[in-house]
C-alpha positions, 0 to 999 in steps of 0.5 A: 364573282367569288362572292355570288359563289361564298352566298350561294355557299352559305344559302345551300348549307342553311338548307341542308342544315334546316331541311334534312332533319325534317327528312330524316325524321320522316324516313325513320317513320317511313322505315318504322313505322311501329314508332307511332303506335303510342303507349303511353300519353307521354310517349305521344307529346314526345312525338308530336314535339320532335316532329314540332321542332323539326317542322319549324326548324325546315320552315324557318329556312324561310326566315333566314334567307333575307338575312343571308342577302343582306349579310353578303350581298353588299348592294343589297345592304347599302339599298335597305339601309339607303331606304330605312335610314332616309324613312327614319330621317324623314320621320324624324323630321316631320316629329319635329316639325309637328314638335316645334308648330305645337310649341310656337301655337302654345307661345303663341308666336303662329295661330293654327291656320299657319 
């Protein structure tokens, strides 16, 4: 149990962490709205780069919520290791499989039907 609460811990705090610049820069511009109105060109690419960076940084919260799972979730990480590590190891033989074929048809110890 302690370790569903240490996630959801964890999972919480990347929210607010993600989302809460996004918000505050939308209740500055909602509380001053005299900071759109631009003087200069610079001044307009400095807005739309803040605003840039704190919109990826809420969507990113996204990302980051597999990762937190499979950090802290144990049953979780044995399974994704369980399914990639068997992919792998399947892969793997099936290279060499093809590896070993293609060199016995090259010796000329099987024919290509086999």
């Amino acid at each position: 149990m302690t370790q569903v609460i240490k996630m959801l811990v964890v999972v919480v705090t990347l929210f607010a962490i993600c989302w809460l610049p996004l918000h505050a820069f939308i209740l500055l511009i909602d509380f001053r709205p005299d900071l759109t109105e631009y003087e200069t060109v610079s001044q307009k690419h400095f807005f739309v780069i803040v605003y840039s960076a704190v919109h990826w940084l809420a969507m990113s919260n996204s990302c980051v919520n597999p990762i937190i799972y499979g950090f802290l979730h144990d049953s979780f990480r044995v399974r994704y290791i369980a399914d990639h590590c068997c992919f792998q190891i399947i892969h793997l033989f099936q290279l060499s499989n093809r590896l070993l074929s293609s060199q016995l048809q090259t010796l000329g110890l099987i024919t290509g039907s086999e």
